[in-house]
N, C-alpha and C positions, 0 to 999 in steps of 0.2 A: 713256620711251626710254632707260632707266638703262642701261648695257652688262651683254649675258649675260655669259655662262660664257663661250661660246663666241667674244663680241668681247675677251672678257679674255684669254684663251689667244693669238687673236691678237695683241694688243701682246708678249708674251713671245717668240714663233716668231719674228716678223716682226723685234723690234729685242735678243732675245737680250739680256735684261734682268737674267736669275738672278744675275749677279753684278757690277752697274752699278750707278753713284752716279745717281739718277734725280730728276728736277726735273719735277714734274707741275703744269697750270695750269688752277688748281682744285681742288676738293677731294674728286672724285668719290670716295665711298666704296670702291667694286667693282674700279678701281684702287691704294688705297692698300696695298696687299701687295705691289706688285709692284718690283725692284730690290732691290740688298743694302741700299740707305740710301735716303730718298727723302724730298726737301724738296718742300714742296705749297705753292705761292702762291696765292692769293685776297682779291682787293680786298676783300670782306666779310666785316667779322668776324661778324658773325651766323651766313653761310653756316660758316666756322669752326666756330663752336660749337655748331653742330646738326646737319652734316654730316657732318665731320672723324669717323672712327671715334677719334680720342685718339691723344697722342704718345704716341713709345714711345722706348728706344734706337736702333730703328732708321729713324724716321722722324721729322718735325716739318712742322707748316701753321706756314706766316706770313700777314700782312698784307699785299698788296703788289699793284703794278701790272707786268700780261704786259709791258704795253709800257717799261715802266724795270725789268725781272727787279733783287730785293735780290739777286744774285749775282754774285761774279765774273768777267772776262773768259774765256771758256777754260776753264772750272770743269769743266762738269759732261757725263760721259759718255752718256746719254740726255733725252731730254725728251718727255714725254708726254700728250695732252690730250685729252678728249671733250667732241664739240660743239663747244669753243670759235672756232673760226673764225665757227660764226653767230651766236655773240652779241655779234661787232663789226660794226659796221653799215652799212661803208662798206670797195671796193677797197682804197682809203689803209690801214685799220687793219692790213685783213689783212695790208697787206707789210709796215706798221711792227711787227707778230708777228714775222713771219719773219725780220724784221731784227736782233728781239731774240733771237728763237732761236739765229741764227747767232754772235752775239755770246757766248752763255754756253755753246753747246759747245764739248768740245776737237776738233782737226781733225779725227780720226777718231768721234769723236761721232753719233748719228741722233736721227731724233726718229721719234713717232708721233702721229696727230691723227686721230681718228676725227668722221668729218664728217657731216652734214645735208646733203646736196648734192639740188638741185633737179634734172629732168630736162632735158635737152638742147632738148626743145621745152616750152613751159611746158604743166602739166595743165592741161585744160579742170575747173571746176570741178563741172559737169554729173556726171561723169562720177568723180570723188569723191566726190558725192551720188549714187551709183548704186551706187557699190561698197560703201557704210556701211550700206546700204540693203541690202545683197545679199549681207552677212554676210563681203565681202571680206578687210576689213581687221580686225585681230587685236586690238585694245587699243585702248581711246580716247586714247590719247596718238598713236599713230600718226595715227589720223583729224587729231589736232588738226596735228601737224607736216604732214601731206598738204594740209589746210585752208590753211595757211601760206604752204606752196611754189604755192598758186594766186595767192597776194596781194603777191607781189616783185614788184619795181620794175626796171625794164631794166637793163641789163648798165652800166658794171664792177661797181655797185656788188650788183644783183640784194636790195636791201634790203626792209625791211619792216618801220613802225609795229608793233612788240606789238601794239597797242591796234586795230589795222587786223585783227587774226588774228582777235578775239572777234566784229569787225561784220561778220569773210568767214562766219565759223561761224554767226550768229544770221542771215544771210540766206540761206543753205544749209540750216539747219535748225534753224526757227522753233519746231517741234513737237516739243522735249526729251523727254517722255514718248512719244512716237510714236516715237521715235531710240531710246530706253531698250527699249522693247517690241520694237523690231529688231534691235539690236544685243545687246541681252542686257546693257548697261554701266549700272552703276547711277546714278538722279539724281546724288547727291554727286561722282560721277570725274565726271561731264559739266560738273556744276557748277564741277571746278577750272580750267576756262579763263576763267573771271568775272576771277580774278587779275591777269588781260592788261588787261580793261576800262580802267583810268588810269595803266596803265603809259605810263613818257616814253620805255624801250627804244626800240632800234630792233635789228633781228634780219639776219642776210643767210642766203640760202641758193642760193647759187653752184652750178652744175654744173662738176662733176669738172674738165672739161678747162678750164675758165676758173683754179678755184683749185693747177691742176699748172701753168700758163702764169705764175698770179702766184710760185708757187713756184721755178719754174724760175732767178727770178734771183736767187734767193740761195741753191742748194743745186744741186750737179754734179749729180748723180742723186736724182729724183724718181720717184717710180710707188706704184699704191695696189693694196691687195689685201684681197680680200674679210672680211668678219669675221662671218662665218656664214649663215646659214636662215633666221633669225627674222623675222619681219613688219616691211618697210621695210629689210631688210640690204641689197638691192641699189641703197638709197640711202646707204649707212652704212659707206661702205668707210676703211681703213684706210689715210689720207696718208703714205707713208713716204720721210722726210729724208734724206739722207746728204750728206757732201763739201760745206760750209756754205764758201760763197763769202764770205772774209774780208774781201776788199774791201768790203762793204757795208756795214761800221761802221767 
C-alpha cells in the first residue's frame, strides 16, 4: 500500500508544496521529491538506509522520534506522512503526533497524513474472505490491511497486536495455495505477512471521523480528501491540517 501517482499528486494540490520547507515522518520513498527542501524523520535507522532514496542538496533523513520532531519551534512550513497515524497504537499517541505537529509548524503552516482508516461499522471478516475469494480486492497488501481493520480493538484507541493480523489471516485463510490459485498472488507476497508473526508492534486503524475529532484539537481547520481510484483509496484519504492551535504546546 506504498502511495500511487495519483495519492502523490494529492499531497502537492491539497497542501501546495512546490515551493515549501517540508518535514515528512518517515521515509517513504514515493514522497521524497516533493517540497523545495525536505527533512524526513524516522526512528529507524535501518529503515534510513534501505528506504531513503539518498540525501541530496535538497533533502536530508534523520534519526528521530515523531513525538519529540529534531526541529524547531515554528520551523517548518508543511508536514507530511503516510500511514503513520496507524503505526501508533493508542488515541494518546495520535494526539501526542498532532501535538508535535503543531509545535514545528509556522502559523500559517498545513500538514498532510495519508491514512488507514477503518470503516465506520467494523467489517465482518466473512465477508473479506468473500471478496479475496471473488477476485475483489487488487493486491495482497490490501487483503492484508482489509484482514487488519477486522482485528481492532474498540474505540478510542481502535488498536491492534501486529502479531494478531498473521493469526486473523491464518484463520481466514488456512489454504495459502487455494488463496494463491484465486487470487492469482504469488506464494512469496502471501508469505510477506509471516513478518507480523513475533512482531511486539501494535497498529491502530481509526475511522475517519474519530481521527478528524482527535484532530480537531489541535488544528482550526481539519477535512480529508480523497487520494485517488486505486484499491482501498476510499479507505486512504488525505488528513489535511491547517491553523495549528498553539496553545497545545
Amino acid at each position: 500500500m506504498r502511495p500511487p501517482q495519483e495519492a502523490v499528486e494529492t499531497y502537492n494540490r491539497a497542501l501546495d508544496l512546490l515551493s515549501s520547507h517540508v518535514l515528512m515522518l518517515g521515509v517513504t520513498p514515493e514522497l521524497a521529491g516533493l517540497g523545495r527542501r525536505m527533512l524526513a524523520v524516522d526512528e529507524s535507522a535501518e529503515m534510513i538506509a534501505n528506504i531513503w532514496p539518498g540525501d541530496t542538496e535538497a533533502r536530508e533523513a534523520v534519526a528521530g522520534d515523531w513525538l519529540d520532531l529534531p526541529v524547531a519551534e515554528a520551523s517548518m512550513e508543511a508536514v507530511i506522512g503516510d500511514g503513520c497515524l496507524s503505526a501508533l497504537g493508542s488515541s494518546a499517541a495520535r494526539q501526542a503526533l498532532f501535538a508535535a505537529i503543531t509545535r514545528v509548524l509556522k502559523s500559517d503552516g498545513r500538514a498532510g497524513l495519508r491514512l488507514f482508516a477503518s470503516s465506520e461499522a467494523p467489517d465482518d471478516p466473512k465477508d473479506v474472505r468473500a471478496l479475496a475469494y471473488s477476485g475483489g480486492i487488487a493486491t495482497f497488501h490490501e487483503l492484508k490491511w482489509r484482514v487488519a481493520m477486522t482485528a481492532t480493538g474498540a474505540a478510542p484507541d481502535h488498536a491492534v497486536p501486529v502479531k494478531a493480523i498473521v493469526e486473523r489471516f491464518d484463520a481466514l485463510f488456512p489454504d495459502r495455495e487455494e488463496l494463491s490459485a484465486s487470487a492469482g498472488w504469488e506464494l512469496p507476497v502471501i508469505g510477506t505477512i509471516d513478518v507480523y508473526r513475533n512482531s511486539s508492534a501494535i497498529y491502530s486503524f481509526a475511522p475517519v471521523a474519530a481521527l478528524i475529532e482527535e484532530a480537531e484539537a489541535f488544528f482550526a481547520d481539519v477535512g480529508v480528501t480523497s487520494t485517488g481510484s486505486y484499491g482501498l483509496a476510499n479507505r486512504c484519504p488525505l488528513l489535511v491540517l491547517r491553523s495549528p492551535r498553539r496553545k497545545n504546546f
